[in-house]
N, C-alpha and C positions, 0 to 999 in steps of 0.2 A: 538218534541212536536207538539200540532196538533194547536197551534198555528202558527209556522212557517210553514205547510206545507197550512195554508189560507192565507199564506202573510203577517200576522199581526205582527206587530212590539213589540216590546217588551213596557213595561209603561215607559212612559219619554222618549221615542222616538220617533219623528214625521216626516213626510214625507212630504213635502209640492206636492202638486199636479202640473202636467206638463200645462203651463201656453197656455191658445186658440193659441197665438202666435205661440207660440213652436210645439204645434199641427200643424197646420194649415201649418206652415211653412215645418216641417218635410213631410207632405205629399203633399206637391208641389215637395220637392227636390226628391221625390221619381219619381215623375212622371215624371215633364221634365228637362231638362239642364237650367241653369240660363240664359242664354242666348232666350231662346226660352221666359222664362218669361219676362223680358224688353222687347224684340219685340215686345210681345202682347199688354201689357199693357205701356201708355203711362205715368204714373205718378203713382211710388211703392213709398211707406215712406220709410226714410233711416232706421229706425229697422228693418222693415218687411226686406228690401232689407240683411240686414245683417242676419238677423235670416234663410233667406232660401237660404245666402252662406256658411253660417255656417253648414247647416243639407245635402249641396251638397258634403260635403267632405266624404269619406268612412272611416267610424269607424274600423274596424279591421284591423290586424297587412297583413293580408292575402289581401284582399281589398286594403290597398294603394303600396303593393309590385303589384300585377298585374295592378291598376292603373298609376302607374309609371314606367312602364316599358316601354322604350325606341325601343323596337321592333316592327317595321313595319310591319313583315311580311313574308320583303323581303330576299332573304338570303345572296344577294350583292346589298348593295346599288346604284355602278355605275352600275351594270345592270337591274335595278328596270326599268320602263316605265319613259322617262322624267330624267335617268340621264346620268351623266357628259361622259357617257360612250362612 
């Protein structure tokens, strides 16, 4: 229907809109590591500060498998620079 191909919801359906926060927040976490934002900034509200470690974590299945991956790099750890080797 050429309703749903405009996005429009059906009647008695409502959508509530994505809240400034949530905006605002998502495009920090996009741009730097949370870490870099407390550096800067001397004094974040505890929402604010939650809301953009919230939107720091990687939404797909694909994103937190390569996120979480345990591999350095190296292909022997004791012969990596600086190990036990």
């Amino acid at each position: 229907p050429a309703a749903t191909a405009l996005g429009l919801l059906p009647l008695g359906k409502t959508q509530s809109p994505e809240s400034l926060l949530d905006i605002a927040a998502r495009k920090v976490a996009e741009k730097w590591p949370f870490q870099r934002v407390e550096e800067r900034f001397e004094r974040i509200p505890e929402p604010v500060q939650r809301r953009i470690v919230y939107w720091s974590f990687p939404r797909s299945e694909r994103e937190i498998c390569m996120y979480s991956s345990f591999n350095t790099g190296a292909e022997d750890p004791v012969a990596a620079p600086g190990g036990a080797g």
